[in-house]
Each structure stands twice: as structure tokens, then as C-alpha cells.
C-alpha positions as a Markdown table, in Angstrom:
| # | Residue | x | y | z |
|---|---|---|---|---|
| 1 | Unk | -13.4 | 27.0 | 8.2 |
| 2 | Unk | -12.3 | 27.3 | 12.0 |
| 3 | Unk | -9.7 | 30.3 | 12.2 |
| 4 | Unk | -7.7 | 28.6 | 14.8 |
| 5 | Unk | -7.2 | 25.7 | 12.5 |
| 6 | Unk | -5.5 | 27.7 | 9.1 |
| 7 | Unk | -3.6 | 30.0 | 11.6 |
| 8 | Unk | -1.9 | 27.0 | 12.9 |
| 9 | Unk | -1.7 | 25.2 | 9.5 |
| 10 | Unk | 2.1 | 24.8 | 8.3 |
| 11 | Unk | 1.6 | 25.1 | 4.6 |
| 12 | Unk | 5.0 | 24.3 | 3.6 |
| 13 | Unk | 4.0 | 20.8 | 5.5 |
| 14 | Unk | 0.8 | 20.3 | 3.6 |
| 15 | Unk | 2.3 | 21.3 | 0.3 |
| 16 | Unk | 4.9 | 18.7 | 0.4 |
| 17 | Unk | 2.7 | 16.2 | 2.2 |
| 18 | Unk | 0.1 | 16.5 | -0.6 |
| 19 | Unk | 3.3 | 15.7 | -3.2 |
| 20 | Unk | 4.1 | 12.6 | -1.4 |
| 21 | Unk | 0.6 | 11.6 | -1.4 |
| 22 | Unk | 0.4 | 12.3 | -5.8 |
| 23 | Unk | 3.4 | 11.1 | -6.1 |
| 24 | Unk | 3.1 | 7.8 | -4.4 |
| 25 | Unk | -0.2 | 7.3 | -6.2 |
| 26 | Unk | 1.3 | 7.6 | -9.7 |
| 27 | Unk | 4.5 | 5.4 | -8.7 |
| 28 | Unk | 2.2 | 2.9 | -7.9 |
| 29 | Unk | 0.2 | 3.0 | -10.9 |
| 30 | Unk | 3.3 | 2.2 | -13.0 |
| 31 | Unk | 3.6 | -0.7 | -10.8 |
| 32 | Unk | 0.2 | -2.4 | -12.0 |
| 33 | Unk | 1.5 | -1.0 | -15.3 |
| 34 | Unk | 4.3 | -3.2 | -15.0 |
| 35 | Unk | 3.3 | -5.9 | -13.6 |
| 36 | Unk | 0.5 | -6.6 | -16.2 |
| 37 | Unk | 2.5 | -5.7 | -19.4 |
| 38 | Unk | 6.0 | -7.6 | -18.1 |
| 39 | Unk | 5.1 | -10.3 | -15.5 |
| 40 | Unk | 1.6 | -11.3 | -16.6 |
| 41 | Unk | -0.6 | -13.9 | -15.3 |
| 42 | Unk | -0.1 | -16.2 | -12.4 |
| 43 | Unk | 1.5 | -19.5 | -13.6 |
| 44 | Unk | -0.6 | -22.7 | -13.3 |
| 45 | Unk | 1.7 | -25.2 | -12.1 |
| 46 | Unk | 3.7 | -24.9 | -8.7 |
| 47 | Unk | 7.3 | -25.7 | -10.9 |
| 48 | Unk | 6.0 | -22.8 | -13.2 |
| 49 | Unk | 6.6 | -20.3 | -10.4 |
| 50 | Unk | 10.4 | -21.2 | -10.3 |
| 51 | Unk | 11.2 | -22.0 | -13.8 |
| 52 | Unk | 9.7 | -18.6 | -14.8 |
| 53 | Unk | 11.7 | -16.4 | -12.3 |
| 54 | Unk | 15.1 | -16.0 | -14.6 |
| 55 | Unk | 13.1 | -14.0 | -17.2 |
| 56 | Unk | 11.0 | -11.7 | -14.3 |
| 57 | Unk | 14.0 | -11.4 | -11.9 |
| 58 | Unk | 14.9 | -7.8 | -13.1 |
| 59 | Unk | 11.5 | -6.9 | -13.6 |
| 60 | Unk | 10.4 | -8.4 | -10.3 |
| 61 | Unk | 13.0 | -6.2 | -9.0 |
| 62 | Unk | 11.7 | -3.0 | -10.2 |
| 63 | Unk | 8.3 | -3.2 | -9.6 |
| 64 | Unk | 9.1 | -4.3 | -5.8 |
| 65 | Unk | 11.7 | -1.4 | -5.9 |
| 66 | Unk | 8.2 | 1.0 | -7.1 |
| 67 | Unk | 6.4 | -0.4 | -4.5 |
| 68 | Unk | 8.7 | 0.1 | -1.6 |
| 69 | Unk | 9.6 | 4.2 | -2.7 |
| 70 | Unk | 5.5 | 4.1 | -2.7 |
| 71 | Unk | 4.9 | 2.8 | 1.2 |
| 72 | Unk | 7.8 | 5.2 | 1.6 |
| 73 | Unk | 6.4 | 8.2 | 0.2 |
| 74 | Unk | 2.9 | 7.7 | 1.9 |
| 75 | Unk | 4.6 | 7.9 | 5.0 |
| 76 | Unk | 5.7 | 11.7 | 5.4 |
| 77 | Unk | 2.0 | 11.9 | 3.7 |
| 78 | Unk | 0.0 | 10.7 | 6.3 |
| 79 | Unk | 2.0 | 12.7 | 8.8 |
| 80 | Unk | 1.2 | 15.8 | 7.2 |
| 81 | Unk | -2.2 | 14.9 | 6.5 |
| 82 | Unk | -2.1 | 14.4 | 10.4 |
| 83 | Unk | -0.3 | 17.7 | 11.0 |
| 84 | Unk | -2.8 | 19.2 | 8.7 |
| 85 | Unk | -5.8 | 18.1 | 11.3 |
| 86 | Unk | -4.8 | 17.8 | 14.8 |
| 87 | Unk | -5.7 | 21.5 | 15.8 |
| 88 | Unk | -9.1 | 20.7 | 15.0 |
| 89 | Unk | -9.4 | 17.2 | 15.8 |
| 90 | Unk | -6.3 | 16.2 | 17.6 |
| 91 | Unk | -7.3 | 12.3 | 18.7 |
| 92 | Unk | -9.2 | 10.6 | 15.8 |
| 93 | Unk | -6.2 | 12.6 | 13.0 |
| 94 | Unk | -3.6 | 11.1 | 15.8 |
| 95 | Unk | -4.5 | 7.6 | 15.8 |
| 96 | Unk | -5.3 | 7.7 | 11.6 |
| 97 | Unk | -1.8 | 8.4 | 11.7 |
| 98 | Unk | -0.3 | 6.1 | 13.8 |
| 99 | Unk | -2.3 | 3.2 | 12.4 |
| 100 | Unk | -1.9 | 4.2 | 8.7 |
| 101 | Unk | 2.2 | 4.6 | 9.5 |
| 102 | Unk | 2.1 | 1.5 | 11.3 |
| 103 | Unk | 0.6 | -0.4 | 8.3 |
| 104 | Unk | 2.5 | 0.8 | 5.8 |
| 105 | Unk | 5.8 | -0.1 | 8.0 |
| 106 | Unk | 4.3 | -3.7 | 7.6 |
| 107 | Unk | 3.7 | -3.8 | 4.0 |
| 108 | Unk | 7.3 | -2.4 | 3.7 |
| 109 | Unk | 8.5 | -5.3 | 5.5 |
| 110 | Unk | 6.8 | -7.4 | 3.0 |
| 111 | Unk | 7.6 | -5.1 | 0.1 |
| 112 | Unk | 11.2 | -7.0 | -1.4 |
| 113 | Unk | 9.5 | -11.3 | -1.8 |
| 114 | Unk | 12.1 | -11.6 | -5.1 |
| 115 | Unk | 15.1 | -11.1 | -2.6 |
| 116 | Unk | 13.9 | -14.4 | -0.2 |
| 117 | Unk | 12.7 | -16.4 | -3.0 |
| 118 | Unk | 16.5 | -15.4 | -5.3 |
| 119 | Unk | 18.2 | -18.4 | -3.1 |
| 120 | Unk | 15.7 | -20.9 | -4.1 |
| 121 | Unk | 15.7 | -20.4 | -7.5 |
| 122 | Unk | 19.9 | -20.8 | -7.0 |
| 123 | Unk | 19.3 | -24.3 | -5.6 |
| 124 | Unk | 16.6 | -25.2 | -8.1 |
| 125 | Unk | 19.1 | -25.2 | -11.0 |
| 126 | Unk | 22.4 | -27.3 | -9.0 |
| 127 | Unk | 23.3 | -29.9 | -11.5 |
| 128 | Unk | 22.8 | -31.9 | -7.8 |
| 129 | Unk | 19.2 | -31.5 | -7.3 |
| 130 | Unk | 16.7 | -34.0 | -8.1 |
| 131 | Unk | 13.1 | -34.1 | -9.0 |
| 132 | Unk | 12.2 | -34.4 | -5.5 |
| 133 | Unk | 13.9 | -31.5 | -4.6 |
| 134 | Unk | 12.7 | -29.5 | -6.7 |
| 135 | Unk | 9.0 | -30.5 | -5.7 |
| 136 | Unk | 9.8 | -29.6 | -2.4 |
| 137 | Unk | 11.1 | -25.9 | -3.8 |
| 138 | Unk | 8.4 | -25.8 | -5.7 |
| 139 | Unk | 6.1 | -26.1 | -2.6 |
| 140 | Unk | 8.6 | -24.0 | -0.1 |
| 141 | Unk | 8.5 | -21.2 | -2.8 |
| 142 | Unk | 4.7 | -21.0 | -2.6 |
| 143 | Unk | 4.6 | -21.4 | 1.2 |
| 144 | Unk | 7.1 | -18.1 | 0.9 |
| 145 | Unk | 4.5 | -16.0 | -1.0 |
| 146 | Unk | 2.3 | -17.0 | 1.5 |
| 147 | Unk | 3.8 | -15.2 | 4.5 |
| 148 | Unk | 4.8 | -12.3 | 2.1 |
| 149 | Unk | 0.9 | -12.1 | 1.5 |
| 150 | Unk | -0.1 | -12.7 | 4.8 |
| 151 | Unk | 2.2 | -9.6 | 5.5 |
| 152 | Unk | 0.6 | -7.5 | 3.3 |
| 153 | Unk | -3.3 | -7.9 | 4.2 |
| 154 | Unk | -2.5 | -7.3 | 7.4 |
| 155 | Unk | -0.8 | -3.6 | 6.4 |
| 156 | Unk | -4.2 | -3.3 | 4.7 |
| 157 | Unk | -5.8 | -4.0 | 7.0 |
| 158 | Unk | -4.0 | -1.3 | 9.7 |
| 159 | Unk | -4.1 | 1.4 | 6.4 |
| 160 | Unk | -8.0 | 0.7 | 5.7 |
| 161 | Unk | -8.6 | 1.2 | 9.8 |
| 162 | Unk | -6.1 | 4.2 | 9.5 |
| 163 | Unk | -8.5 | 6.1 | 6.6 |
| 164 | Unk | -11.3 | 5.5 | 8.5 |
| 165 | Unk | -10.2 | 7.8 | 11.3 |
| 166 | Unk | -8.6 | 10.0 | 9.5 |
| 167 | Unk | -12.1 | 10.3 | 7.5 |
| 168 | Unk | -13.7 | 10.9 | 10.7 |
| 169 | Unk | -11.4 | 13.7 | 12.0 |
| 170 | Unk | -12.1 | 15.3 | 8.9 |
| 171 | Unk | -16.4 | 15.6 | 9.1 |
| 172 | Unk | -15.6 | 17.4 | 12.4 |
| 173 | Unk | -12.6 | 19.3 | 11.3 |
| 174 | Unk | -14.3 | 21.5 | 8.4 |
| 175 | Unk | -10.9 | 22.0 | 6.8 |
| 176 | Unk | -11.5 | 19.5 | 4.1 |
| 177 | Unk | -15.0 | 19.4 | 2.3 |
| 178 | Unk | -17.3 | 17.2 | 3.4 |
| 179 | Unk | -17.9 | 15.1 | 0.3 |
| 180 | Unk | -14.2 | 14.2 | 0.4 |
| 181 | Unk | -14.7 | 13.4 | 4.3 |
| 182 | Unk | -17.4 | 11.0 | 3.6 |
| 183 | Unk | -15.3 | 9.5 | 0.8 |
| 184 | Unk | -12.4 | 8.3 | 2.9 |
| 185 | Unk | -14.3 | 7.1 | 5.6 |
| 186 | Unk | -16.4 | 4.9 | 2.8 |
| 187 | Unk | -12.7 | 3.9 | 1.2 |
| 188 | Unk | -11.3 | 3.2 | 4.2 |
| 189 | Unk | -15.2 | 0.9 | 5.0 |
| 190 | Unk | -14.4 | -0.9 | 1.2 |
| 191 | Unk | -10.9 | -1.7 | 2.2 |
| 192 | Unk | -11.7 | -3.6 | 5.4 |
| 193 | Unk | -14.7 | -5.3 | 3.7 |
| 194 | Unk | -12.2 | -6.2 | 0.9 |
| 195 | Unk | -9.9 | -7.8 | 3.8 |
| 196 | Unk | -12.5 | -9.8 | 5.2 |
| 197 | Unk | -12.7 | -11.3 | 1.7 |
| 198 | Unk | -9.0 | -11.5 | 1.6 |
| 199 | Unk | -9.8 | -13.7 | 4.7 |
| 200 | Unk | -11.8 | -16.2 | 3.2 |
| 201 | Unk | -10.4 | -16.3 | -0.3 |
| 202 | Unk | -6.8 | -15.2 | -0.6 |
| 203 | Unk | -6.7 | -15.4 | -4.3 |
| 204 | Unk | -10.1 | -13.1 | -4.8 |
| 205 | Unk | -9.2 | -9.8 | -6.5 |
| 206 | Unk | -10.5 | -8.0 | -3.8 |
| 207 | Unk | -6.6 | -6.7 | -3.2 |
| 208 | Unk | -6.5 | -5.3 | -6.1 |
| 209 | Unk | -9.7 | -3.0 | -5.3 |
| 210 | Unk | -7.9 | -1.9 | -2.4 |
| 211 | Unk | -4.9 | -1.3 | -4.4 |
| 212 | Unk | -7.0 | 0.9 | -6.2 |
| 213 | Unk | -8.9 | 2.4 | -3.4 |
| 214 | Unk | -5.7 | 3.2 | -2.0 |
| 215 | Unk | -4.2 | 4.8 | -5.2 |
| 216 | Unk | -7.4 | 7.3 | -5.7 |
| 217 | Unk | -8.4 | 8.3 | -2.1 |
| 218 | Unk | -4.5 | 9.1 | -1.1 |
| 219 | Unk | -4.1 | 10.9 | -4.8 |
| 220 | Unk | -7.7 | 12.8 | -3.8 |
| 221 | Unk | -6.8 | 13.7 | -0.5 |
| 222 | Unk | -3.1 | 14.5 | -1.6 |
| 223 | Unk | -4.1 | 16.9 | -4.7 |
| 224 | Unk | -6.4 | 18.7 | -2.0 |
| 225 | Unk | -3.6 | 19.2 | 0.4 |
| 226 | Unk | -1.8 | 20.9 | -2.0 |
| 227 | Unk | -4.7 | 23.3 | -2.6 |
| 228 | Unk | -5.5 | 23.9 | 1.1 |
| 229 | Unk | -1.8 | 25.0 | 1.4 |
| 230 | Unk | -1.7 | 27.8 | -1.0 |
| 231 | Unk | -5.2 | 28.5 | -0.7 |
């Protein structure tokens, strides 16, 4: 391990970056905890998607909640995963980070959907609104997910492009071990695959594999940050 990188490394840094990293990995696991125990599957009819809200508001409101103190907590991790590099690899750890930080800024944009679709569901149940206007919810609360989805590939999108750099400053860095190197770079290769599906079939599960991708290479890289730091 180069001695100019570990004499510059700020453990106290590294140590809490590698927290935020864990931490935001297991936060988000209770979201897909919640999500299937509470909300479930997908309704099949467009009406379903407003009728059903009333009884997932609160839970809706948790698991988006979850999800935001997730993008939130991967922040400060990324930076100190950056920090952690940039002596030995200054460029490729600079631009992981400002990709990855970028992306999840966008996803947090996209992170609250029950707050824009809570006016909808208001108007849905006037005593004045007809049939057809409730169609036409029905269709403008969809069209709403849509741009909340769109939002969020795209943050996958900037993230999986983010983990590939950061993958490569680490095979030339030797401060992590290679194996896990080679692992983010080939997470961070899955996830933009998994995008390009995203691309041509929005409702493929391929998000949730990045989901996942997400939630073991950041808890991997996280855990190991915490042993570099008082190592």
C-alpha cells in the first residue's frame, strides 16, 4: 500500500464515511421490507392506483421518508470514499464523486411522488367530480409516476457511471483490495446495462437489481472503509 496514500488518509473521514455507506444500505433494505409486506403489488386498473392510496398514504410516506435519509446518507459516503482516494488517484476518485453526488441529488428530487400525487387523490373524492374526471385522474396520476420514474433512472444512471470510476481509481490506488476494485467497476457495468433495459422496458425488474446492486456494493465498500480506518 503506497505510504503517501495512508499518511494522508483522514481516518476519522473514512470511519464515518464507511457508517453512512452501512447505514444507508440497511435503511434501504427496510424500504423493500416495507414496501413488499405493506404496499404490495402494483394495481391492475389505472382507478386502482387512486382508490388504493387512502390505505398506503402513511405507509407511502415512510418508505419515501427511508428512501430520502438513504440518498442522503450516501452522500457524505461517496465524499469520503473520494477523500479516501484522491492522493493516489486524484481524477478518476474526483469525477466518481461528482457524478455519484450528482445522481443521487436527482433521485432525491424524485424521492417524495406521494406529496404531488396527495392533491389528486383530494380531487378524486369531491362529491363534484364525475366519472370522467376521474378517468382523466386516473390517467394524470399515472403520467405523474412517469416523470417521478423518469427521474429516477436517470440518478441511476449518473450513480452506476459514478461506481464505475470510482472502481477504476481503486485498481490503480492499491488502498482497497483488488477483488473489491473489480467488483464495483462490474456493479457499476450491471447497473448501466440494467438502465439500458430500463430504456426499453420501463416496467422490467431490472431496477430492482440495481436497487440491489446498489445496496451490496455501497454496504461492501462502506464495511471496508471502516476497516481501512482503524486498520
Amino acid at each position: 500500500m503506497p505510504a503517501q496514500c495512508i499518511e494522508k488518509l483522514d481516518t476519522k473521514m473514512t470511519f464515518l464515511g464507511g457508517i453512512s455507506g452501512i447505514a444507508g444500505s440497511l435503511i434501504l433494505i427496510c424500504v423493500i421490507f416495507i414496501v413488499v409486506l405493506f404496499i404490495g403489488e402494483d394495481p391492475s386498473s389505472l382507478a386502482g392506483w387512486v382508490e388504493r392510496f387512502a390505505s398506503i398514504k402513511h405507509v407511502r410516506a415512510i418508505e419515501n421518508s427511508f428512501y430520502m435519509l438513504t440518498l442522503t446518507l450516501w452522500i457524505p459516503f461517496y465524499v469520503s470514499l473520494y477523500r479516501t482516494l484522491y492522493r493516489c488517484d486524484p481524477v478518476f476518485s474526483l469525477f466518481g464523486c461528482i457524478i455519484c453526488t450528482i445522481g443521487l441529488s436527482v433521485m432525491i428530487v424524485g424521492a417524495l411522488p406521494h406529496i404531488a400525487v396527495t392533491p389528486l387523490y383530494e380531487i378524486y373524492y369531491f362529491d363534484s367530480t364525475s366519472n370522467t374526471e376521474k378517468a382523466s385522474i386516473a390517467l394524470i396520476w399515472q403520467a405523474i409516476w412517469g416523470i417521478f420514474d423518469a427521474i429516477l433512472y436517470a440518478g441511476f444512471w449518473l450513480v452506476s457511471v459514478g461506481l464505475v470510476l470510482f472502481g477504476t481509481a481503486m485498481m490503480s490506488s492499491q488502498i482497497f483490495k483488488k477483488w473489491l476494485a473489480h467488483a464495483t467497476t462490474g456493479f457499476g457495468l450491471v447497473c448501466i446495462l440494467s438502465v439500458f433495459f430500463l430504456l426499453l422496458d420501463p416496467n422490467s425488474s431490472a431496477a430492482f437489481l440495481i436497487v440491489c446492486s446498489l445496496i451490496l456494493i455501497n454496504g461492501l465498500l462502506g464495511f471496508n472503509m471502516i476497516r481501512l480506518s482503524v486498520r
